[in-house]
N, C-alpha and C positions, 0 to 999 in steps of 0.2 A: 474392399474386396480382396480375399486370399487367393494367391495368385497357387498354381496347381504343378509340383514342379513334376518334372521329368525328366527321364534317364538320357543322356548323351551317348551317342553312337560314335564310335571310329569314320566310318566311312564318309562323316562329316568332318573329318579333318585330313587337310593334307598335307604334305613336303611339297614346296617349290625349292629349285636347285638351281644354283650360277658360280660359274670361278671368277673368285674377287678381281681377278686382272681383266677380266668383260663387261666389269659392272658400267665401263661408261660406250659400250657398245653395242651391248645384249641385253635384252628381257632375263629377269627369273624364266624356267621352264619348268613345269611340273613334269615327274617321270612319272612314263607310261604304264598301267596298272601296278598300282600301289596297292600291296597286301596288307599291310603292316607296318606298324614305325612305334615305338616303343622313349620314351623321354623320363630317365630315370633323376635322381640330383639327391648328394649326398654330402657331407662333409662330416668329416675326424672331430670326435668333443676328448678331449684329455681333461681328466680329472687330477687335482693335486690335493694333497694332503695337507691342512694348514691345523693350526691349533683351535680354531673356528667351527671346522668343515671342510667339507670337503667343494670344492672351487672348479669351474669347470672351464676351458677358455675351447674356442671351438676355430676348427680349421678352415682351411678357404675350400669354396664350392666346388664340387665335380659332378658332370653329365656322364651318365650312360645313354648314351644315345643312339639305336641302332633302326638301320629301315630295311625292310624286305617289298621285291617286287618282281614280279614276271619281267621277264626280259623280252621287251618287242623287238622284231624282225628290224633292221636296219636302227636303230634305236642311238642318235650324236648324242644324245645327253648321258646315256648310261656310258658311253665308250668316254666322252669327254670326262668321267666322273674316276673311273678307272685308271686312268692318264693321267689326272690329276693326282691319284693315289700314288701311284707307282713315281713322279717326278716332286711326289710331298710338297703340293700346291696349294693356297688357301682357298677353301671353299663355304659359298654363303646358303643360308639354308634360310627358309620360312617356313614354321609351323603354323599354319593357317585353318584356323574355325570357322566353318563356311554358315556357320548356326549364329555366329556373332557379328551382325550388321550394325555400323554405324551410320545414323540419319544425320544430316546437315544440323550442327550447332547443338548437338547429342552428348549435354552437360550433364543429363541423366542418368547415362551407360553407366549402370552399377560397378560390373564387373571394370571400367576401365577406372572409375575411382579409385575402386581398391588398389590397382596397380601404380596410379598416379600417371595415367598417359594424358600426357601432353596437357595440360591444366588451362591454356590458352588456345586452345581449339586446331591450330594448322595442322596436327597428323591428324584432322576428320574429316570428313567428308561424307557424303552420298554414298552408299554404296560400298564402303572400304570393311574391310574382315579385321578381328581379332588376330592380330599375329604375334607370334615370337620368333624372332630373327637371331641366329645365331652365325658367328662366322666358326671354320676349324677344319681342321684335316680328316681326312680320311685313312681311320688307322688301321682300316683292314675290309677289303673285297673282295667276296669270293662269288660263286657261279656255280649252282647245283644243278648239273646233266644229269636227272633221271631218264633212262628210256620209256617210261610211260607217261609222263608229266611234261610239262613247261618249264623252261630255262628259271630256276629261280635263283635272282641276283639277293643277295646280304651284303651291306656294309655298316661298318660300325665306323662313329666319329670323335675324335678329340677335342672336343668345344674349347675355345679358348675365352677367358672370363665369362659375364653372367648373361643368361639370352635376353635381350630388352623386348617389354611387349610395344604394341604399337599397334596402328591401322593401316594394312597393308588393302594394295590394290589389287584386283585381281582382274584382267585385260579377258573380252571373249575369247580370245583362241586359250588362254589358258584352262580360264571353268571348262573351255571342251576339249580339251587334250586328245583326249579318248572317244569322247561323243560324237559321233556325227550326224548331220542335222536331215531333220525331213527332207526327200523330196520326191517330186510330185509324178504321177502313172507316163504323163509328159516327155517326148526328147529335150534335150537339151539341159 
């Protein structure tokens, strides 16, 4: 059976965000209304002239990596994300695809073959997402004040080496960042 593909959406991918000096005290957090996030990757090819041909040897990897988001009203992670900028602190990021679930023992997962994640099973699980983990700075933060719109935050990041994929977790209160949950006509 031909399987029927289909277009991928944004809004099925997020940024989760943490400063590497919290990682063994703090969850990742996802920041609050995410617009936008942009994951560029390029690198320099030089070409030389030999008596052959022409010979090409190619340079090491570089991200454009930039994310946009409304800025929520009391909002520690975008303030701690800033503070990080401004004291040039290492920050962890997860690019997480909420469309790429891995099942228990999910030798199958096409796409994580291709990447070669984890060939002996321990980064899978139940339930865990397609991710790309990146560590890096924060090379620029700004904060757009329109008067008729909402606070929107931009930053752009300096990835340092290559982003590794993997199956990251994704905790309830994270998937509901933003959501909040039914309840009922009831007090209490």
């Amino acid at each position: 059976m031909e399987t029927q593909l289909e277009a991928k959406q944004g809004i099925h991918s997020i940024l989760l965000f943490r400063l590497l000096k919290e990682a063994s005290s703090e969850a990742a957090t996802k920041l609050a209304f995410q617009t936008e996030h942009e994951v560029g990757k390029s690198r320099d090819v030089d070409g030389q002239k030999t008596k052959d041909g022409i010979i090409q040897s190619v340079g090491a990897l570089e991200y454009d990596f930039k994310a946009t988001s409304i800025l929520a009203k009391g909002d520690v992670l975008a303030a701690k994300l800033e503070k990080a900028m401004e004291n040039g602190e290492l920050v962890e990021i997860w690019d997480i695809d909420l469309e790429e679930t891995s099942k228990n023992g999910d030798s199958d997962n096409k796409l994580a073959n291709v990447w070669g994640i984890d060939k002996n099973g321990t980064n899978r699980g139940n339930g865990k997402y397609l991710a790309t983990y990146y560590q890096g700075y924060i090379s620029s933060f700004s904060a757009k004040k329109n008067a008729e719109e909402n606070i929107e935050i931009e930053m752009e990041f300096a990835i340092n080496g290559v982003g590794q994929k993997g199956f990251a977790t994704l905790t309830d209160a994270q998937k509901a960042a933003v959501q909040y949950a039914f309840k009922d006509t009831t007090k209490g």
